[in-house]
C-alpha positions as CSV (number, residue, x, y, z in Angstrom):
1,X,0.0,0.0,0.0
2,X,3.2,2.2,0.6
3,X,4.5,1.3,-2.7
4,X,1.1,2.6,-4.3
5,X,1.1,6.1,-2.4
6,X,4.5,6.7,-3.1
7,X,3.7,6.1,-7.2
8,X,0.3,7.9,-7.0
9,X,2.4,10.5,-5.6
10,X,5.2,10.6,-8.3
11,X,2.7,10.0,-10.8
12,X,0.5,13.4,-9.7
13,X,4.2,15.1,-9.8
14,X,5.5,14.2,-13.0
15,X,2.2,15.5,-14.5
16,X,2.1,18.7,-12.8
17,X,5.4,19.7,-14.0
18,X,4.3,18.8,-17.1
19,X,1.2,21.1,-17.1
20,X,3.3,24.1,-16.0
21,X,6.0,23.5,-18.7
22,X,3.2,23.1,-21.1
23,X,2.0,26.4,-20.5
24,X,5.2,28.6,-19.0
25,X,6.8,30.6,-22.1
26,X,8.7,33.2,-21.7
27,X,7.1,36.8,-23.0
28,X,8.1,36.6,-26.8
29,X,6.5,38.3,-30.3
30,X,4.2,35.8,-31.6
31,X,5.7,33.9,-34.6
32,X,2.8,33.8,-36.9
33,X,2.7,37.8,-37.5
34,X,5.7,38.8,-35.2
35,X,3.5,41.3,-33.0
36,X,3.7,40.5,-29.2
37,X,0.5,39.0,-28.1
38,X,0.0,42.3,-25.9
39,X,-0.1,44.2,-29.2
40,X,-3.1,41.6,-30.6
41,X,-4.9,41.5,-27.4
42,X,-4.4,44.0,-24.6
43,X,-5.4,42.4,-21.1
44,X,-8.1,45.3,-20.6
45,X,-9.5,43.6,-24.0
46,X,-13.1,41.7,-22.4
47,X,-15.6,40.6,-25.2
48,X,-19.2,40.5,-24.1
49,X,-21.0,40.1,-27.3
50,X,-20.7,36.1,-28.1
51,X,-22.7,36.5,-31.7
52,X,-19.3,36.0,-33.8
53,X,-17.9,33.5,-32.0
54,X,-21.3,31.2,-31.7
55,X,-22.1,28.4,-34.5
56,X,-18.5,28.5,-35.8
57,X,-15.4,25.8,-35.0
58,X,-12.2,27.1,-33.6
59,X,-9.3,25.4,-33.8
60,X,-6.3,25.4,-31.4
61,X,-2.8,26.8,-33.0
62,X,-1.1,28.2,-30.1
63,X,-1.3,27.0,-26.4
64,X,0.2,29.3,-24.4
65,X,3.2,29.9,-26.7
66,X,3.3,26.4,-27.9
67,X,2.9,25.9,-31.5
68,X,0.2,22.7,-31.7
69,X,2.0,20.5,-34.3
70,X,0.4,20.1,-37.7
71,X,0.3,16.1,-37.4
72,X,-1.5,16.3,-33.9
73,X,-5.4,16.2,-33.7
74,X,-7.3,19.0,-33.9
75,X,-8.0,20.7,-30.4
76,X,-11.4,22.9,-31.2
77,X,-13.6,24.9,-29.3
78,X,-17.1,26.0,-29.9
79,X,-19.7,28.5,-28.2
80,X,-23.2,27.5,-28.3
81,X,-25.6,30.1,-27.9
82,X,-27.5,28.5,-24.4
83,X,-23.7,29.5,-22.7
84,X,-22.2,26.2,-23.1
85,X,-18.4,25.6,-24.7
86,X,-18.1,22.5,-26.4
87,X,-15.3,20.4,-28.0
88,X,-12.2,18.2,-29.0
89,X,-9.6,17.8,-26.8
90,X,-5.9,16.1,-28.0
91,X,-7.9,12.8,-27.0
92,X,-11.4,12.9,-25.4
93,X,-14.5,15.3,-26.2
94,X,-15.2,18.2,-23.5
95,X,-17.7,20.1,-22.5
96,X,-18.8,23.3,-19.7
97,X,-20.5,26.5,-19.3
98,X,-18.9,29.7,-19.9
99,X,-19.9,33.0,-18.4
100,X,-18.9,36.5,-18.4
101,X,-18.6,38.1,-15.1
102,X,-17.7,42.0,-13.9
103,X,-14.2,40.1,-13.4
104,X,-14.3,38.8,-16.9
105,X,-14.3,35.6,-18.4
106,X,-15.4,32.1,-16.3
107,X,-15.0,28.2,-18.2
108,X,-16.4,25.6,-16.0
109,X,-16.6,23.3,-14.8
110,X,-15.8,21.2,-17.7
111,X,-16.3,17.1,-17.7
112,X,-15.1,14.9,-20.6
113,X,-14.7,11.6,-21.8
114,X,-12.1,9.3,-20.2
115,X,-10.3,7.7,-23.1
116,X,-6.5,7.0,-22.6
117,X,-4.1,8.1,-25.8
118,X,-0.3,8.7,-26.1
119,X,1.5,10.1,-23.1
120,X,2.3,13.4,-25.2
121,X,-1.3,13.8,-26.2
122,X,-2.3,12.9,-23.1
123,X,0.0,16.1,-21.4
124,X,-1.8,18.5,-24.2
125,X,-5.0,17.5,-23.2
126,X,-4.3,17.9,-19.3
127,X,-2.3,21.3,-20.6
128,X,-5.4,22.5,-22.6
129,X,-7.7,21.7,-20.3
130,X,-5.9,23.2,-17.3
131,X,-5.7,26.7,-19.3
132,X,-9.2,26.9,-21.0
133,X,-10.8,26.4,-17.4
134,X,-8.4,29.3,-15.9
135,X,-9.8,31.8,-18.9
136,X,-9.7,35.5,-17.9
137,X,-10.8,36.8,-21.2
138,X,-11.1,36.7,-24.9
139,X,-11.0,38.9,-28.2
140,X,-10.9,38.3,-31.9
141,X,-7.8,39.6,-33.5
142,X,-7.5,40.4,-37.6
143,X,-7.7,37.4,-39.4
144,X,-10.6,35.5,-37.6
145,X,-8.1,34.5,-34.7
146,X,-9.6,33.8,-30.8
147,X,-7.4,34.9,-28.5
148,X,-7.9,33.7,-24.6
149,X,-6.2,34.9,-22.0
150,X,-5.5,32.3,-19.9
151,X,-4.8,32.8,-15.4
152,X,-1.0,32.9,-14.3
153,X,0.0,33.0,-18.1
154,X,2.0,35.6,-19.9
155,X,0.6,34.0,-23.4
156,X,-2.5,33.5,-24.3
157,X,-4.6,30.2,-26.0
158,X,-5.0,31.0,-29.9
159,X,-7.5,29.9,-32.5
160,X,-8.3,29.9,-35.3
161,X,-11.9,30.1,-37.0
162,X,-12.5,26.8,-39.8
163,X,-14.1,27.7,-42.7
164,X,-17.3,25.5,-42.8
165,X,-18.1,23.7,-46.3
């Protein structure tokens, strides 16, 4: 029984490092347009009108400075209009409420499916769904790109809109 806590222990330790590494970037200019993501979104920045973001698919490019890789699956994230977020996650499907508040943005609490995937899929997801439960706030940037600030993190979650058939 010893042998268990200690390994339930290092397990829940190994996996919190590797949600904080997922997310802790140091403050650099985005890569995709080279303006810093202060420049695309100041922090002041709190949307309140849903309409544009509601009925569309947005798909995950950045998480918290870290490029999602183009092989990986598609994390996305929609708004439905009753104030529920919906969604793929790197493995399992998600979904929550979201609410704005007088201190800004609230995601939660989310519940998803428990399928198991590969252990660096598996970090994303715990990554991704760490950060879009800690949303602060969120704009749209040119370009049809959803920006999220995200607690405790100096960059934000990025998306971008899918063009539907």
């Amino acid at each position: 029984m010893k042998r268990f806590r200690v390994l339930a222990s290092t397990a829940l330790c190994v996996s919190a490092c590797f949600l904080q590494a997922a997310c802790d970037t140091p403050d650099e200019a985005d890569e995709a347009d080279g303006r810093a993501v202060q420049d695309v979104m100041p922090r002041e920045v709190l949307m309140t009108d849903f309409s544009e973001l509601e009925g569309r698919t947005w798909v995950l490019v950045d998480l918290c400075g870290e490029k999602i890789p183009e092989d990986a699956r598609q994390v996305t994230l929609e708004f439905m209009e009753d104030g529920h977020v919906a969604g793929a996650a790197p493995v399992n499907r998600y979904h929550g409420e979201f609410i704005m508040t007088d201190e800004g943005l609230e995601v939660g609490p989310l519940a998803s499916t428990m399928m198991a995937g590969e252990p660096e899929a598996m970090d994303r997801e715990r990554a991704y769904l760490a950060a879009i439960g800690t949303a602060t706030s969120l704009g749209l940037a040119e370009g049809d790109v959803l920006v999220i600030a995200v607690e405790n993190q100096e960059l934000p979650l990025r998306f971008e809109a899918v063009e539907e058939p």
